[in-house]
N, CA, C and O of each residue as an XYZ file, in Angstrom:
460
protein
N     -14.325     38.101    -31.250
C     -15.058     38.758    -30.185
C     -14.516     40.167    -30.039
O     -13.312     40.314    -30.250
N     -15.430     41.486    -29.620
C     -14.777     42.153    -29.612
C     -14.982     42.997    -28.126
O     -15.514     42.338    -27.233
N     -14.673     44.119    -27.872
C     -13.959     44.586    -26.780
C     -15.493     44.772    -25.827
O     -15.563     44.864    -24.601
N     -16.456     44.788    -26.655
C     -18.393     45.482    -26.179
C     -18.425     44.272    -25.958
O     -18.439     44.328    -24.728
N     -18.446     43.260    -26.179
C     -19.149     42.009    -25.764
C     -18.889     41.119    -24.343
O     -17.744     40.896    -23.950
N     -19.827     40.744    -23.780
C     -19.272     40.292    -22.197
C     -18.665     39.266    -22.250
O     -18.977     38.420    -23.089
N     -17.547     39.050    -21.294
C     -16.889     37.607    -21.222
C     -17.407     36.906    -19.922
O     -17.558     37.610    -18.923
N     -17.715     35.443    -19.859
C     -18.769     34.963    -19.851
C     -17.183     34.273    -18.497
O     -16.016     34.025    -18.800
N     -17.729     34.192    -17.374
C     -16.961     34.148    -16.418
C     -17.184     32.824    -16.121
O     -18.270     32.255    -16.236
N     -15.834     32.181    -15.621
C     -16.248     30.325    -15.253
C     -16.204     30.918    -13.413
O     -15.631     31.748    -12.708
N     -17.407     29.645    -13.313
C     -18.210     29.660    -11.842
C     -16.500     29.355    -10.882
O     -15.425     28.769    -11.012
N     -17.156     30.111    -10.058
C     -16.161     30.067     -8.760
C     -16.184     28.523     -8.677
O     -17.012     27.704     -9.077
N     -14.746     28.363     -7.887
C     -14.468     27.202     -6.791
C     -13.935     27.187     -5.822
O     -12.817     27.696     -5.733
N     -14.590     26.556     -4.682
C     -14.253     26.795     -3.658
C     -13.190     25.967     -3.364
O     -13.502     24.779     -3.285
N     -11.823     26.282     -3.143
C     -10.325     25.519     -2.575
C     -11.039     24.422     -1.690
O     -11.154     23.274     -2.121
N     -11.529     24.799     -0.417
C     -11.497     24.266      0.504
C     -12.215     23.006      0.584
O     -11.882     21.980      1.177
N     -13.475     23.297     -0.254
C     -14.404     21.826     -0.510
C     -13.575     20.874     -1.589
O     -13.279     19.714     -1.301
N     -13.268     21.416     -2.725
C     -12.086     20.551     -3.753
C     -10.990     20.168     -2.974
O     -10.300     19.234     -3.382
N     -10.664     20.817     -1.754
C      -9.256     19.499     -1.214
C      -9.930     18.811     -0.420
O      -9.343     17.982      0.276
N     -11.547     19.005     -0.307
C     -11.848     18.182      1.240
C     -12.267     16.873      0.528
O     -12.440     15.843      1.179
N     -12.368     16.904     -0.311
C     -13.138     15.432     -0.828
C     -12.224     14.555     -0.924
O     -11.048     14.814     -1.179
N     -12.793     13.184     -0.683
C     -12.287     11.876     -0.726
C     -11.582     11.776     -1.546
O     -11.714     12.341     -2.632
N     -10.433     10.854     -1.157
C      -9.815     10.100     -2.308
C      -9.930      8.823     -2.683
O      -9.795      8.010     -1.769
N     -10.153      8.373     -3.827
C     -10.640      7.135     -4.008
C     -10.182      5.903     -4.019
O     -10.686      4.892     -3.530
N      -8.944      6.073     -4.754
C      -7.998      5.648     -5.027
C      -8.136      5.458     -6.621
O      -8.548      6.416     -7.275
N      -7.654      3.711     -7.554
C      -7.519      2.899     -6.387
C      -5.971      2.873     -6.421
O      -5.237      3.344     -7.290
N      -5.659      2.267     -5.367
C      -3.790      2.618     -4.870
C      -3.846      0.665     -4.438
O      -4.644     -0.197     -4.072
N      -2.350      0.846     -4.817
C      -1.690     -0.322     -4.271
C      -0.498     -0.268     -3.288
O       0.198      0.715     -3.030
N      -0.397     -1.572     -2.771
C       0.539     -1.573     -1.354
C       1.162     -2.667     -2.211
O       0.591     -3.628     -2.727
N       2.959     -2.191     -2.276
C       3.780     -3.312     -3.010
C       4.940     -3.522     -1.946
O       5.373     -2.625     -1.222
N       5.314     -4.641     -1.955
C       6.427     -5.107     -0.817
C       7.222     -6.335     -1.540
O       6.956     -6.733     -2.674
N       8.272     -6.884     -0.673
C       9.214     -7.390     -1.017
C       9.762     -8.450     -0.063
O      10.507     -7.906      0.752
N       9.670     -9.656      0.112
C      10.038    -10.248      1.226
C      11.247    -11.078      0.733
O      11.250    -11.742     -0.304
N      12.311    -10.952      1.637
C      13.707    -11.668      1.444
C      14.853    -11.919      2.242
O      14.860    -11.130      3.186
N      15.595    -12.508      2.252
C      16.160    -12.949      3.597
C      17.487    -12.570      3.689
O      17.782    -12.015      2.631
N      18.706    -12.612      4.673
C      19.012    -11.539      5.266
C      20.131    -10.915      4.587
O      20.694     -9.851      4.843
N      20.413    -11.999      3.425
C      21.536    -11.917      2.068
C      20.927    -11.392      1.275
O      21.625    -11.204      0.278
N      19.423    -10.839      1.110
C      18.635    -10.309     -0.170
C      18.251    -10.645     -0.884
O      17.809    -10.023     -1.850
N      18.268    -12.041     -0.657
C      17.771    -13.325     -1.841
C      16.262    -13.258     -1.724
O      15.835    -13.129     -0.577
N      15.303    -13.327     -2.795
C      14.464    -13.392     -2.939
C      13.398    -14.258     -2.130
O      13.954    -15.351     -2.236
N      12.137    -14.533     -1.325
C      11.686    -15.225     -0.791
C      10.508    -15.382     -1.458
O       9.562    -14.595     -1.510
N      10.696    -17.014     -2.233
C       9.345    -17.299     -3.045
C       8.113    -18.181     -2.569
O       8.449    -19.362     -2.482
N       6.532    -17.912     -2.171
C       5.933    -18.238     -1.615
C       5.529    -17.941     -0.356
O       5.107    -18.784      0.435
N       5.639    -16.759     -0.126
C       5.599    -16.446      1.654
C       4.166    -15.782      1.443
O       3.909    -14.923      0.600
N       3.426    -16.244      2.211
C       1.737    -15.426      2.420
C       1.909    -14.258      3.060
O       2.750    -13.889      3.880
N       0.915    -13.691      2.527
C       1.007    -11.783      3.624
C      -0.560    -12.134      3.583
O      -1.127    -12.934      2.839
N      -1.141    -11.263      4.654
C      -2.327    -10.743      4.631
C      -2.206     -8.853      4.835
O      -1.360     -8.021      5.165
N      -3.564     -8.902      4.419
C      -4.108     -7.365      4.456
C      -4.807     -7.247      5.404
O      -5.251     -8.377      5.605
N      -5.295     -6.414      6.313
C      -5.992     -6.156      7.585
C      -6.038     -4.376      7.186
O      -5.195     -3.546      6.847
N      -7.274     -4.369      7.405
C      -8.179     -2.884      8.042
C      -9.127     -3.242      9.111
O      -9.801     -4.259      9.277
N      -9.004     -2.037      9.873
C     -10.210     -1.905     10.829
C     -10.173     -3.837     11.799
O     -11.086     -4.513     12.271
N      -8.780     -4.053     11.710
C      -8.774     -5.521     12.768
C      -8.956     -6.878     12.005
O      -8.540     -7.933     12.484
N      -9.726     -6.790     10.551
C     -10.262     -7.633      9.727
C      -9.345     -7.908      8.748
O      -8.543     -7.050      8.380
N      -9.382     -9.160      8.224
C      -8.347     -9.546      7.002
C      -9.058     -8.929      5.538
O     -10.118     -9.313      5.042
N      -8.470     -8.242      5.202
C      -9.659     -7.946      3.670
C      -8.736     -8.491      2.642
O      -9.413     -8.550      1.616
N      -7.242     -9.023      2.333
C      -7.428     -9.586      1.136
C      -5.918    -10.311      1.570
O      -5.361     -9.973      2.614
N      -5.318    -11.355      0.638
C      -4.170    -12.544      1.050
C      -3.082    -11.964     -0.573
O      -3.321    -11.235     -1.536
N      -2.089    -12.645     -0.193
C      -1.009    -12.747     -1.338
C      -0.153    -13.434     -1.169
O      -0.039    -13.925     -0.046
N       0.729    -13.735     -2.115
C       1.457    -14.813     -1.555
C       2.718    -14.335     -2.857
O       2.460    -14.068     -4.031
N       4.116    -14.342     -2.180
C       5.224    -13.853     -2.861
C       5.548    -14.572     -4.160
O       5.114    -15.696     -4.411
N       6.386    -13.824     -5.035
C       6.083    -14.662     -6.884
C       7.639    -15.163     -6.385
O       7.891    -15.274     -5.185
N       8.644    -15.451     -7.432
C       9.794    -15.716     -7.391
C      10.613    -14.672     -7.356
O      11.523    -14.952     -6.576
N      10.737    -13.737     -7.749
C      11.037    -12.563     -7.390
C      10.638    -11.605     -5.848
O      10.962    -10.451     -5.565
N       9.836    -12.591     -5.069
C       9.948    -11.997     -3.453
C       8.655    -10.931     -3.376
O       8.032    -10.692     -2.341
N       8.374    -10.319     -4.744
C       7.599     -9.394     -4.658
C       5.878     -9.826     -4.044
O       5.481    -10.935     -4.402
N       5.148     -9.185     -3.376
C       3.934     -9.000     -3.269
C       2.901     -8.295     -3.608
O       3.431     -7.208     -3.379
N       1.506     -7.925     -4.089
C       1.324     -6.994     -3.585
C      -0.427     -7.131     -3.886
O      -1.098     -7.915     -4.559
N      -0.776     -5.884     -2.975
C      -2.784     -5.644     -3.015
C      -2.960     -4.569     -4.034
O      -2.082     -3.811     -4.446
N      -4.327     -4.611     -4.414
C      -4.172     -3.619     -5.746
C      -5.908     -3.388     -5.528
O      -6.819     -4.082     -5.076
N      -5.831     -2.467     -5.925
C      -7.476     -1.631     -5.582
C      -7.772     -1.181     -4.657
O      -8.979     -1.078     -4.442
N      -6.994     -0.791     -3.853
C      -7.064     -0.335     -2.550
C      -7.599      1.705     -2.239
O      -7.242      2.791     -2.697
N      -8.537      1.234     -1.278
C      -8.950      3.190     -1.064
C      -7.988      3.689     -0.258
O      -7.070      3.199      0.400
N      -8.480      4.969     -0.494
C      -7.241      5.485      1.064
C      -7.497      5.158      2.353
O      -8.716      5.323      2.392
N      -7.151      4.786      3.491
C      -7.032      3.897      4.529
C      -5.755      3.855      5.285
O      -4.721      4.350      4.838
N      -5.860      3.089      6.768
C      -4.885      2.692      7.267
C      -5.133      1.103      7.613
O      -6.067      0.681      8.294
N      -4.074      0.290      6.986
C      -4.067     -1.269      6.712
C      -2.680     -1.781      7.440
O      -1.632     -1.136      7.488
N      -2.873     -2.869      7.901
C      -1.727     -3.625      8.380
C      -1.518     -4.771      7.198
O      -2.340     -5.470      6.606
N       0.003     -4.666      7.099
C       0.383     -5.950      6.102
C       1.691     -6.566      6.838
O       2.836     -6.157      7.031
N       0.579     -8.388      7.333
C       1.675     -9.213      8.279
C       2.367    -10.529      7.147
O       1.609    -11.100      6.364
N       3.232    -10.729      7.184
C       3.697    -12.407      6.393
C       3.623    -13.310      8.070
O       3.895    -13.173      9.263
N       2.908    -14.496      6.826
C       3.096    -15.590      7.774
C       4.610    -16.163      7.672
O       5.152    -16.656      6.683
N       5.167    -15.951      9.030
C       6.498    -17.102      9.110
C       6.717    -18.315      8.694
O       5.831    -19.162      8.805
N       7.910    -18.603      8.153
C       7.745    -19.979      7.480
C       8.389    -20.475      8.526
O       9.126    -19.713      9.151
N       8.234    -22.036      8.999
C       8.489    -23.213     10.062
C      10.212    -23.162      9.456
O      10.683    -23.690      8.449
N      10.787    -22.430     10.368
C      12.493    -22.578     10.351
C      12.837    -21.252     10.256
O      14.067    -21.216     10.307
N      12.461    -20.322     10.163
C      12.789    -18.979      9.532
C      12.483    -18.101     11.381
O      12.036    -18.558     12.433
N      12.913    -16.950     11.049
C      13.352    -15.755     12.375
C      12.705    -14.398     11.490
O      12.726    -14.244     10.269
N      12.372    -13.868     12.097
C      11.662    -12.268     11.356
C      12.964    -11.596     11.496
O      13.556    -12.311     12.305
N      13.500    -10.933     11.271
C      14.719     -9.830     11.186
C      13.689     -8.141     10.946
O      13.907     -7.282     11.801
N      13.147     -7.959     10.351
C      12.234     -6.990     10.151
C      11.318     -6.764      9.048
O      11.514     -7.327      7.971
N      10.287     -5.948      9.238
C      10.282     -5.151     10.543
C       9.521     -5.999     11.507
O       9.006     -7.065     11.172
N       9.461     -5.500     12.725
C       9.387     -6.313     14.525
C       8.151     -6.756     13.716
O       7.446     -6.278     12.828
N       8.249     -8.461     14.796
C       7.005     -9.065     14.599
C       6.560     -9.384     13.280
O       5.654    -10.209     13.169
N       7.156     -8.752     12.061
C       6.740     -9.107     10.914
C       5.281     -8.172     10.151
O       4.655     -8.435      9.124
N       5.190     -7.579     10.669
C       4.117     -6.301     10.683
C       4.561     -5.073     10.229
O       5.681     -4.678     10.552
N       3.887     -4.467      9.577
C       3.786     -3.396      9.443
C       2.612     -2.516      9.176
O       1.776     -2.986      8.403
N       2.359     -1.179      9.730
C       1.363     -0.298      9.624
C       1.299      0.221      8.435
O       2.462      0.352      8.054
N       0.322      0.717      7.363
C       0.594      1.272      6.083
C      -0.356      2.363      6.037
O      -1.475      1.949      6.341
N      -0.334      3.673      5.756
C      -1.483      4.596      5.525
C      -1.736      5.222      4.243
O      -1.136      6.286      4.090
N      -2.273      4.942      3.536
C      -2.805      5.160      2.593
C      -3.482      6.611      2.446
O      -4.668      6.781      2.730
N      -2.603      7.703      1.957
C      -3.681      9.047      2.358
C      -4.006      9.703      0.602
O      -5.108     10.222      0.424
N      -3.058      9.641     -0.545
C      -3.224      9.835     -1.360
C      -2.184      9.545     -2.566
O      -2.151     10.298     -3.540
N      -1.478      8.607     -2.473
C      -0.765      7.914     -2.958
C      -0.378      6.149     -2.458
O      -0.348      5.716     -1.306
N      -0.071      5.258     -3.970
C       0.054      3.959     -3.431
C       1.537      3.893     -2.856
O       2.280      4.875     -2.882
N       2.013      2.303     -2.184
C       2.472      2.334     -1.217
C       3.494      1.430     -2.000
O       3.115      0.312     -2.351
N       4.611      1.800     -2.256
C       5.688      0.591     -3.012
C       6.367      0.004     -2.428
O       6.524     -1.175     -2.744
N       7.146      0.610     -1.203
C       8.556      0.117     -0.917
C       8.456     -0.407      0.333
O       9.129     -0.108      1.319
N       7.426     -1.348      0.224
C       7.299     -2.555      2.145
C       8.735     -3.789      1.597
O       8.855     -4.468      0.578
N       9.729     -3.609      2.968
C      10.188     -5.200      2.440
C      10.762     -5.414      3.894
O      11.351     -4.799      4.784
N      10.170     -6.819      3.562
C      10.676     -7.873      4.884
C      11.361     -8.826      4.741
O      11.428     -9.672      3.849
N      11.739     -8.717      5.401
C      13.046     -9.767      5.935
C      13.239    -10.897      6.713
O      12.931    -10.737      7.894
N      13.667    -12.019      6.398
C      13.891    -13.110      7.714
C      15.115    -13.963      7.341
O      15.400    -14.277      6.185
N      15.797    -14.298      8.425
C      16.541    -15.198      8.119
C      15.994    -17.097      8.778
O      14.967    -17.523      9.307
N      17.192    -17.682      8.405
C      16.922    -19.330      8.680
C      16.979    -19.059     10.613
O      17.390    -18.089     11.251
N      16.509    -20.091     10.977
C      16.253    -20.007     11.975
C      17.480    -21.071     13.057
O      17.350    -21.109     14.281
């Protein structure tokens, strides 16, 4: 190409509309439930809640771990059901709030001891 010939300009973008748009995801919420020595807790149910509603269940592997996967950006509550003998240690109530704004969510872990 040489110096006479036009260079062919890429179309504007506007900043403000490219950060305003949605994020889609999909993102995951990963957690860890274990008791008050750090021992792994295998079988403990969690639910997922948005907007007051349960939208999806899990239930801990042997390794304690949990987790939801496909998730949009959002704000979700993730509760474990107590097991019959066990005490929540944390966090309170066994709950926690999670917000999802543009990254997934790794490091939930709960805790309980024997009761």
């Amino acid at each position: 190409m040489n110096e006479t010939e036009a260079v062919a300009e890429a179309p504007a973008v506007n900043e403000t509309e490219a950060a305003a748009a949605p994020v889609a995801g999909p993102y995951v919420i990963m957690g860890l439930v274990q008791d008050n020595s750090q021992a792994p807790l295998e079988g403990w149910n969690f639910d997922l809640s948005k907007d007051g509603a349960v939208v999806d269940s899990a239930i801990s592997g042997a390794d304690g771990k949990f987790n939801f996967v496909g998730l949009t950006s959002g704000v979700f509550t993730v509760s474990e059901t107590l097991e019959e003998g066990w005490s929540v240690v944390s966090p309170e109530n066994g709950t926690v709030d999670v917000t999802i704004a543009d990254a997934s969510v790794t490091d939930l872990v709960f805790v309980n001891q024997k009761a």
